[in-house]
C-alpha angles and dihedrals in degrees: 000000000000115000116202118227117204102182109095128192117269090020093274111166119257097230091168104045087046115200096291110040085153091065136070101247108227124212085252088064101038088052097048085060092051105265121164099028107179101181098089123100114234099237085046080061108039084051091054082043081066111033082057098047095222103189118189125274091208095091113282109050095227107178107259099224097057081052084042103048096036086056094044092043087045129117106268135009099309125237122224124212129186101204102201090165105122124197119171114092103235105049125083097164097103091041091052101043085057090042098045109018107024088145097064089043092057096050092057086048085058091046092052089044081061108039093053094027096246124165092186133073139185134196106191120198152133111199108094098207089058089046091054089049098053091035070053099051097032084058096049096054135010096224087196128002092204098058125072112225122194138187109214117185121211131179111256127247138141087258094042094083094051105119100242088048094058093053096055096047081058090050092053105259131103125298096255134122125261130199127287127258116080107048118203096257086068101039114358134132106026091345096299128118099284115195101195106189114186106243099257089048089059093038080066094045086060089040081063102042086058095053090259131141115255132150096058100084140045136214109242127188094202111190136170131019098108084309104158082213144001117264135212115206150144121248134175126248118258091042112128128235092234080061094043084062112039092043088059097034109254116163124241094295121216091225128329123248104221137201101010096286092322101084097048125221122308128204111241088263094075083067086098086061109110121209094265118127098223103053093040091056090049089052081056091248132098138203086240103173097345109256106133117191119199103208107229109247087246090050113098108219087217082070093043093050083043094059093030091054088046093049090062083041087058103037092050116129088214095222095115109054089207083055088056099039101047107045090051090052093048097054096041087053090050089050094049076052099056091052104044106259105114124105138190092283094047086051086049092047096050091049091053087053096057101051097035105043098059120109088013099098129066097249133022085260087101092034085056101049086046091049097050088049085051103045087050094054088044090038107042110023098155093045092046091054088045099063092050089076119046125005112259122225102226091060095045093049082055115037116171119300100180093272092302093143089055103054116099122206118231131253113264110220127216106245113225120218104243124168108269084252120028121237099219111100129222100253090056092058087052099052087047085058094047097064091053114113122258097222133148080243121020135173118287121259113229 
């Protein structure tokens, strides 16, 4: 199981978690802590959306008002979209928000309809508990009347959150990545401007639009490492990863494995690199979508890039034969490696291939597998040359699964029993809201 950890260190508030993220939040609740306030205007919004530099949770951490400004200014009424389908194997965050706090994911959906003038409006998922629980929520309120929400299902898989991906499952097609141009802001969902927001990046925008600070913390999925289990927690920017650990017991780890599968695999010595977006890119390494993996002092990084590596073979669309081709090559090359059959030219090649296979294929499925083989060679040179040349007998007591080992299972909330309609009305709710402070750092809502 995942256990959730509110605590966070420095004492920063956990906005995101809330005070129950055991619990179901029900409409009652979300209400009483000033959700779906309605009295902001949109541009009011969209200013407090830059001053706090609210960048997506999605992977790349692409700044939301650039996303936000090139839908609205786009050619034709936008479309929104909340992608809550979650495919790397270690993160749970975007499957419990929707479980646990549909609600504020929803609001944040309606903030992002007004702000670019959509009147439709897309929750993409595949996990069926956190689609009960939004079909739940959406029939317990009508966050706007003027604007259409839909639930559509998808099948998961590591390509079925890219972006273009996304676009063509709610067109009816499969949940595979096109070409690029155009991206969806410019033609998306039935042609139109599509803003899709991953689900913890418009839980923020509704953070914001409730007086609520939101942008100083981070939801984390932390795993391995002697963990008894894997934790979901919040955690603010500029804490190291040496802290991460120690504060949530992990044992001395052998690397880190950062960003999902995004981020590729760090030497222990990376441990003094703190979550800030800037320090990370320049080490080469990113938060992604913020699962974070200690590696267990008695776990060998060369099986965990193995695995890694045979989880994205797995997981290819093949679509792209580089895409084939490469990442299949890649992880045979990294299992030659793990039992001692890999000589000088299989090491060069490697190397040609991690530098050479990114932005080749349709999607980051290929940039991710060439960045996990790299980060190994840069990251780990004397246990590289050690397994050319006899086989080792972690990796060989854990040959690649698929990626089996790394996924994480979600949190499971508590539902909490609310009336079908709830009998607060929404002027209530407003004058609640109302009465919140209007501080540089108030208190969170949830």
């Amino acid at each position: 199981m995942t256990v959730i950890h509110t605590p966070t260190p420095s004492g920063t508030p956990a906005c995101v978690l809330g005070p129950t993220p055991d619990q179901v939040e029900s409409l009652a609740a979300y209400r009483a802590r000033g959700g779906y306030r309605a009295d902001m205007a949109p541009e009011e919004l969209l200013a407090r959306v830059e001053a706090a530099d609210l960048r997506g949770h999605g992977g790349a951490g692409f700044p939301t008002v650039v996303k936000l400004r090139a839908v609205r200014d786009g050619a034709g009424t936008a479309v929104v979209v909340a992608n809550g389908e979650e495919g790397e194997p270690g993160s749970v965050k975007d499957r419990w928000l929707l479980r646990a706090r549909p609600h504020l994911v929803l609001d944040g959906l309606t903030h992002a309809a007004r702000i670019t003038g959509a009147d439709r409006a897309y929750v993409y998922l595949s996990d069926p508990a956190a689609a009960a629980a939004v079909r739940d929520a959406l029939g317990a309120c009508d966050p706007d009347p003027a604007l259409r929400v839909e639930v559509v299902r998808t099948e998961p898989a590591y390509v079925a959150g890219e972006e273009s991906a996304v676009v063509r499952r709610i067109d009816g097609g499969p949940a595979l990545p096109t070409a690029k141009p155009p991206r969806p802001f410019e033609r998306g969902v039935g042609g139109a401007p599509t803003l899709i927001s991953n689900v913890e990046t418009l839980a923020r925008l509704a953070l914001l639009a409730s007086d609520a600070a939101a942008t100083g913390t981070v939801l984390l999925t932390l795993s391995g490492g002697g963990l008894p289990a894997a934790v979901l927690t919040e955690a603010p920017y500029g804490v190291a990863l040496a802290r991460l650990a120690a504060d949530h017991g992990v044992l001395p780890p052998s690397g880190v494995l950062m960003g999902g599968l995004f981020g590729g695999l760090l030497p222990p010595s990376a441990l003094r690199l703190s979550l800030d977006r800037d320090l990370l890119a320049r080490a080469g390494t990113g938060l992604g979508c913020g699962a974070i993996r200690f590696l267990a002092p008695d776990e060998c990084p060369v099986s965990v890039a193995a695995d890694a590596v045979d989880h994205l073979a797995v997981e290819s669309s093949r679509q792209c034969g580089v895409c084939v081709s490469g990442t299949r090559a890649l992880r045979d090359t990294l299992v030659a490696l793990s039992e001692g059959r890999c000589d000088a030219d299989g090491l060069a090649a490697l190397s040609r291939w991690a530098q050479g296979l990114p932005g080749r294929g349709a999607c980051g499925l290929l940039d991710a597998a060439a960045r996990l083989a790299g980060s190994l060679l840069t990251g780990f040179p004397d246990l590289v040359d050690a397994h050319r040349s006899s086989p080792c007998p972690t990796c060989a007591a854990t040959p690649p699964s698929g990626g089996h080992r790394l996924r994480v299972p979600v949190p499971v909330p508590v539902p909490v029993p609310v009336p079908a309609r709830d009998p607060v009305p929404n002027a209530a709710a407003t004058s609640v809201t109302a009465a919140l402070p209007h501080s540089p750092a108030p208190a969170c809502v949830g």
